[in-house]
N, C-alpha and C positions, 0 to 999 in steps of 0.2 A: 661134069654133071652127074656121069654115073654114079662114080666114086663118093658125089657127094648123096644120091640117094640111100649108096648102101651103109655109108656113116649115117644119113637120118634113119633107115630102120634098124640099124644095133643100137643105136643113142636111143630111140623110142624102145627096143625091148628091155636094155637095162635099164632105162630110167624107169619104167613101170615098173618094171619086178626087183626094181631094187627097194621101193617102197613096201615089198610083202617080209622084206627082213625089221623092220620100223617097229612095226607094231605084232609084239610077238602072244600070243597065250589064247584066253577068251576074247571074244572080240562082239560087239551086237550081234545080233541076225542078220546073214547076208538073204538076199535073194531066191528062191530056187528057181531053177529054168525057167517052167511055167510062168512064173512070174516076171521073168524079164519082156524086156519090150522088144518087136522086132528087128531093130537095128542091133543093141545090144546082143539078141542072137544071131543076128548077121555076123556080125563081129567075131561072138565066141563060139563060132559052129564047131571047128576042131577039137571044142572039148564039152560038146553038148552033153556025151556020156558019162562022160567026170562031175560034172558041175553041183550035181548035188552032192559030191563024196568027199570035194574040197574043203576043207578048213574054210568059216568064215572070212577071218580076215581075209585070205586069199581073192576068195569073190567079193571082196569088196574092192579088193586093190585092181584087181583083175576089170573090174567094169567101169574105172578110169580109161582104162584103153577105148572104148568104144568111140569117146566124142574123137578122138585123134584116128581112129580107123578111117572113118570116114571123106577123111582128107586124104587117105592114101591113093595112089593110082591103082588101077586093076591088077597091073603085074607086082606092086608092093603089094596089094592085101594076099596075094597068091604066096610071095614069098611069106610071109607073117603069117598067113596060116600055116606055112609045112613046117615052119619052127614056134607056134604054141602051144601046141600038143606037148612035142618031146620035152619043152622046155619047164612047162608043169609038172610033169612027172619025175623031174629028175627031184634028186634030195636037196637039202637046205645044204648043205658040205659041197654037192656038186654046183647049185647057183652060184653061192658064194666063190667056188672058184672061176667060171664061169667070167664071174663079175671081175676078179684080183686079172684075170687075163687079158681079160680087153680092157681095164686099166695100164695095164702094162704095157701091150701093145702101142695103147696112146701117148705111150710118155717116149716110146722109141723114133730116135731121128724118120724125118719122113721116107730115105731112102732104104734104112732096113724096114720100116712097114710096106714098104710096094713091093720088097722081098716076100715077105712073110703072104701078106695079102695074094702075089703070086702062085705062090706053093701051093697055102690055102685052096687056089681058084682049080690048080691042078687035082689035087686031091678029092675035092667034094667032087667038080665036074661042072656043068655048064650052066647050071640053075642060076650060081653063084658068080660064072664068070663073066655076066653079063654087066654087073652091077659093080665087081671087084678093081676091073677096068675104068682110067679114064677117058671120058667121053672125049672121041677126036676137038681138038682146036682148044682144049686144055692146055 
């Protein structure tokens, strides 16, 4: 069950933010802060500072996420928040690879990804290794 929540929150962060590569250039009017409603700043607090400085499209693709927040648990919206921040600010070359990895990752037999996922769980530290892990009676 763990395992499968931390496959649902990297499948919800790329699946969201892979929609901001879609639609590239001008895009309508997004939103500014002010503007948003208070779930939707529930949601995007970790980049309350950002949010006006974002490329439209961005904040539009970005304020998809809000109705699927809500359905997170408390320790999902915890982790999802300490990786929306870093994850907006990185470059469109760093998402994109981002993205080609944990493609990758998914295409590899499931015994080298409980490798990989392992290390992973070593390296980052316990945040991650909570969720990395299959839940006993798997």
């Amino acid at each position: 069950m763990a395992r499968n929540t931390l496959n649902f929150l990297i499948g919800l962060l790329f699946l969201v933010f892979s929609t901001l590569t879609l639609a590239r250039g001008d895009a309508d009017r997004a939103p500014l802060w002010t503007e948003l409603s208070i779930p939707e700043r529930t949601a995007l607090t970790p980049i309350a500072y950002d949010w006006d400085h974002l490329p439209a499209q961005q904040r539009q693709n970005l304020l998809k996420i809000t109705k699927e927040f809500a359905k997170l648990t408390p320790t999902q919206q915890q982790i999802f928040y300490s990786r929306l921040q870093p994850w907006t600010r990185m470059t469109q070359a760093q998402r994109d690879a981002a993205r080609d990895n944990f493609k990758k990752l998914q295409e590899l037999p499931k015994p080298e990804q409980a490798q990989i996922k392992r290390l992973w769980t070593q390296t980052v530290g316990s945040e991650s290794a909570q969720f990395a892990q299959p839940a006993s009676g798997q």
